[in-house]
N, C-alpha and C positions, 0 to 999 in steps of 0.2 A: 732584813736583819741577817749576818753573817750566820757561819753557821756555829762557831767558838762562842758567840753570843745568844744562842736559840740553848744550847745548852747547859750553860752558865747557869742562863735563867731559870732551867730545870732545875738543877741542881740545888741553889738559893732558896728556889720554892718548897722543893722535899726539904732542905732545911729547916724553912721557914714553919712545918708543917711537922716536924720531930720525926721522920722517916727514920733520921741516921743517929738517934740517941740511943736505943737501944743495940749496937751492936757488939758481938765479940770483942773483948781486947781493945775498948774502947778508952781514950785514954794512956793507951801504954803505947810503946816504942814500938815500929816493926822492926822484928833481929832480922835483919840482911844479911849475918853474917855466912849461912850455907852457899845463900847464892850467891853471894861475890868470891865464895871460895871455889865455888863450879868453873873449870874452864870456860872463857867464853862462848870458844865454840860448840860446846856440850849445851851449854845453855840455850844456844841459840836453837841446834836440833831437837834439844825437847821444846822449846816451842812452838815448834814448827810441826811436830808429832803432836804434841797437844792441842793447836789450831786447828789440824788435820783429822782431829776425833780418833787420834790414834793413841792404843793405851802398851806399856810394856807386858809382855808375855805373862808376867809374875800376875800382874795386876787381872789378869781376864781372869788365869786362875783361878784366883783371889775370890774372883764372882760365882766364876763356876762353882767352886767349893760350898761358898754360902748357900746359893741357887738350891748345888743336892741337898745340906744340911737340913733346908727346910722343907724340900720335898720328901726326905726321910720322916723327920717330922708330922708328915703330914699324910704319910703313906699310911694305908689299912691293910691292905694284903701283904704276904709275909711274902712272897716270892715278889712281890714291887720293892717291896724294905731290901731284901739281899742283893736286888739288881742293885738298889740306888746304893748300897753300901760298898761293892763292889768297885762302881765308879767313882763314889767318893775316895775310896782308899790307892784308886788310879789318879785322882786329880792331883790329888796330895804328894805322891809320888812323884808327876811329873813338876809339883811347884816347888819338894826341897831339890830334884835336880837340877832346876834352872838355878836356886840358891846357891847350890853348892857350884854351880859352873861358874856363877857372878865373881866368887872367892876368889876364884882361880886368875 
């Protein structure tokens, strides 16, 4: 059995089995329209970045930020709390700068 046909029959059978009725935005149209508005070749290097497990700058940020949020959170001692707020108010900083560069 080829292998276009090994998977099919996956697929048919999750079907067959309601795997794919419950999902997001089932039923509705997918708007294409950002991505065919992206340059191709923009398109192509994020995914190429994205196959690669490779995230933008903003986006680690992003995690780092949450990451201390919840280690502040979670923190008991008050000299942990000021460290972690500290670098929270450094992460933040350095993610409106990349915002603001992205403007430019």
């Amino acid at each position: 059995m080829s292998f276009d046909k090994t998977v099919e029959t996956i697929i048919q059978e999750a079907v067959a089995r309601g795997e794919f009725d419950n999902l997001p935005g089932k039923g509705k149209p997918v708007d294409l329209t950002e991505y065919f508005n992206t340059p191709e070749d923009v398109r192509v290097v994020q995914a190429m970045l994205k196959n690669a497990g490779m995230v933008p700058v903003e986006i680690e940020l992003l995690q780092e930020i949450a990451a201390l949020k919840e280690l502040l959170g979670s923190a008991r001692d008050e000299t942990e709390k000021d460290k972690t707020r500290r670098m929270l108010v450094e992460k933040q900083l350095q993610f409106n700068l990349q915002l603001e560069r992205r403007k430019r």
